[in-house]
C-alpha positions in Angstrom: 76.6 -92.0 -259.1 73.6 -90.9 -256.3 73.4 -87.2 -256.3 73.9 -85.4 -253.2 71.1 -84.6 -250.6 69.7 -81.0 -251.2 70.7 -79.0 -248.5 67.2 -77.7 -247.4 66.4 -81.4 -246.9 69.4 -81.8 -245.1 68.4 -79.0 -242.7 65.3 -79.9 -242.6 65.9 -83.8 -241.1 68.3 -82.1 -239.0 65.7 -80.2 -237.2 63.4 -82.9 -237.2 65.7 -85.2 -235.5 66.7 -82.4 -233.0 63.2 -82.3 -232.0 62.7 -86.2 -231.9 65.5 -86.3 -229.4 64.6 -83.4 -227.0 61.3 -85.1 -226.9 62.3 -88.0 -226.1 64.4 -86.8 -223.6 61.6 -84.6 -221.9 59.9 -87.9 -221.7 62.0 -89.6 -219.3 60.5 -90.5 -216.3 62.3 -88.7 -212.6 62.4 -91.0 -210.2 61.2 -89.8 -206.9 60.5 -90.9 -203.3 58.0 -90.7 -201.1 57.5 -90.9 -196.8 55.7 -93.7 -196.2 54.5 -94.4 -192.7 57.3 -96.9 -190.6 54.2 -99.6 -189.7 50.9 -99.4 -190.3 49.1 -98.0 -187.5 46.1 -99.6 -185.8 42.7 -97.6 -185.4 39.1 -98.4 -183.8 37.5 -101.4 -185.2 40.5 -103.2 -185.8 40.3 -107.3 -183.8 43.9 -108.0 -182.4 45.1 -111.3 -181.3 47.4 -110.5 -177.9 49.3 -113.1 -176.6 51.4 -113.3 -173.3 53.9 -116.5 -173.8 53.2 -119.0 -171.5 50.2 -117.3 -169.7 46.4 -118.6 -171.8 44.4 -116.3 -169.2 45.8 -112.7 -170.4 46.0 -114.2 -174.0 42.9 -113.1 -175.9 41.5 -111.4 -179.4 40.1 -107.9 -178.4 38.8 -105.2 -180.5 40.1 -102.1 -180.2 37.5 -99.2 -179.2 36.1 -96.2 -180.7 38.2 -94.2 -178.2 41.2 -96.0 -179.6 41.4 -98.2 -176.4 41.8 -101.8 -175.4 40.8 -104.0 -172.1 42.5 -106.5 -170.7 42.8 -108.4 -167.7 44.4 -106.8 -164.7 45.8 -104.1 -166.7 42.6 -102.4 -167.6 42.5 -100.1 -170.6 45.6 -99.5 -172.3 45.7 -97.3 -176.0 46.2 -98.8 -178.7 45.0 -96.7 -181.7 47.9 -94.7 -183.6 50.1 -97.5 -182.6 52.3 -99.9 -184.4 51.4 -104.0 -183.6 54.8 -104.1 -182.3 54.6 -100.7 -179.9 51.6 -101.7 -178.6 53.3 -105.1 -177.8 55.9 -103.2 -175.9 53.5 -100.8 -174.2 51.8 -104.4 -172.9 54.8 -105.8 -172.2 55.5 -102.9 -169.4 52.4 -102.4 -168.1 52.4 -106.1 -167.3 55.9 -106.1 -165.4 53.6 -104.9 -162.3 52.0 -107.8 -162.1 54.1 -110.8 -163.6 57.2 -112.0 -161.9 59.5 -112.5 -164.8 59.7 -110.0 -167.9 56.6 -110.8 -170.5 56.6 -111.9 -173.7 54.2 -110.4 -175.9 53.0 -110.7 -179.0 50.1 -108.2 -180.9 49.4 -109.6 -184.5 46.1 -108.4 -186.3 43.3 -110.5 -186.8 41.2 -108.1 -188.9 42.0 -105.1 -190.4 39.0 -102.4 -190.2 40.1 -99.1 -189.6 42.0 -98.3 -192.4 39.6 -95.7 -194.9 39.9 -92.4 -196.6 37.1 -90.3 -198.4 37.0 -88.3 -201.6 34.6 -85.4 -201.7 33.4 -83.2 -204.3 34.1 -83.1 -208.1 34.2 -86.5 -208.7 32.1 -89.3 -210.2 31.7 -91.5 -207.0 32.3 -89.4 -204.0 32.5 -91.5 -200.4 34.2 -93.2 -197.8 36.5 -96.5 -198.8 37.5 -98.5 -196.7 41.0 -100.6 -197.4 43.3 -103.1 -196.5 46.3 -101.3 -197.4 47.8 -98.0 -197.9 46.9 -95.7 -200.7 48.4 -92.7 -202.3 45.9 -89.8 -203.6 46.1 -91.3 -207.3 44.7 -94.4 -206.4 41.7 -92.6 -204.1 40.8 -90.3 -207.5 40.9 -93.5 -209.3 38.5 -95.3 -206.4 36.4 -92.3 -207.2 35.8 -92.7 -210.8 38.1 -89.8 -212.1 37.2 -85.9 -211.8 33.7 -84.6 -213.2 33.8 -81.9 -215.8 33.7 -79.0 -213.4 36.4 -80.4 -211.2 39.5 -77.9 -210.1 42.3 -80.7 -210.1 45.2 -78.5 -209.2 42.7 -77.0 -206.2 42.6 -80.5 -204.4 43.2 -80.4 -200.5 43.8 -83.7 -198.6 42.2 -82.9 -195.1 44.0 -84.9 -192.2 43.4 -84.7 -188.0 45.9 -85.9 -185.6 45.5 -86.2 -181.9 47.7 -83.5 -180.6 47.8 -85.1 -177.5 45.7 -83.6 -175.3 42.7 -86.0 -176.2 41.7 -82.9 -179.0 42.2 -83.7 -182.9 44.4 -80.8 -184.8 43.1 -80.8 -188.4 45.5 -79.6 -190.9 45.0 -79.2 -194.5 47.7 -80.2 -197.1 47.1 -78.3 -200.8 47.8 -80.3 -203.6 48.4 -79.7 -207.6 47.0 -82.5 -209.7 49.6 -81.5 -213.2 52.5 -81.4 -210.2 51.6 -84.6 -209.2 51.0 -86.1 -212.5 54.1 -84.4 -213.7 56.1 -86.2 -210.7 57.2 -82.5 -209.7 56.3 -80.0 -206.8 55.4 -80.7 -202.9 53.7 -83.2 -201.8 53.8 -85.0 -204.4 51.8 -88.3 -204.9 51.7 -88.7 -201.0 50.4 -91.8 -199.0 46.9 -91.2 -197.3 46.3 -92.0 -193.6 43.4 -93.5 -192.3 40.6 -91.0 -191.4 42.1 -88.6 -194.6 39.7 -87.1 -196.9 40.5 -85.6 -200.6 38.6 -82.6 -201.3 38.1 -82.0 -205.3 36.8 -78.5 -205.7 
């Protein structure tokens, strides 16, 4: 007949188990969600395709200025950084109704994408400007950069953003963030998306 457990070891592999299971469930990952931007907004240097159905002569690929500006033909200069594809369409679209019997068509699709880049600065093994074809959270721009150097704050890090605030001035804010937080998946803002033009400061 087996002889009973001792009950030290029976305590024992209690506690150990106890400590298996909180851990495991500390472990489990919190989902969370992040704002991401409703379109990707075009910027200076980006080549657009415009196209006016049934009309070649105000159809045409333009680029789109360093003052965020397009031209075209009897319309002039209409804005067109900070815009969606499709509000810009729309914006078109109106400006055109002066001019053009029935209601126009338009169509803005981009051709090539150049606008979109973000900088990391400081504490980091490749600090620069990257330019991308797609969005980016500040993660991914710390991993661009080749991690943090040894002297490198991470839960100092400031993401430095401008925004027209439309009076043809930029207002600059500057958004603090926590490296652990965001590693953690806890605290504000979290892993948030970068915008074109952003730049992560690692102190």
């Amino acid at each position: 007949m087996p002889r009973a457990a001792h009950p030290i070891l029976l305590l024992w592999l209690g506690l150990f188990l106890t400590q298996v299971l909180s851990g495991c469930a500390s472990g489990v990952l919190v989902e969370r969600e992040y704002p991401t931007p409703s379109g990707f907004l075009l910027g200076p240097e980006d080549v657009l395709d415009i196209t006016v159905w049934k009309n070649q002569d105000l159809s045409r690929s333009v680029a789109i200025r360093p003052d965020g500006l397009i031209s075209l033909p009897i319309i002039g200069d209409v804005q067109a950084a900070g815009l969606t594809a499709d509000a810009l369409a729309q914006r078109i679209a109106e400006r055109l109704k002066q001019f053009v019997a029935s209601n126009p068509a338009v169509s803005v699709s981009v051709k090539d994408l150049n606008s979109y880049s973000i900088f990391v600065l400081g504490e980091v093994a490749k600090p620069g400007k990257y330019q991308l074809k797609s969005y980016i959270t500040i993660l991914h721009a710390i991993s661009m950069a080749g991690g943090f150097t040894e002297y490198a704050k991470r839960n100092k890090l400031q993401v430095v953003r401008t925004t027209p605030n439309g009076d043809h001035k930029l207002h600059e804010i500057h958004i603090p963030v926590r490296y652990d937080d965001v590693v953690a998946g806890k605290g504000e803002p979290g892993n948030l998306v970068l915008l074109s033009g952003d730049t992560v400061v690692v102190p």
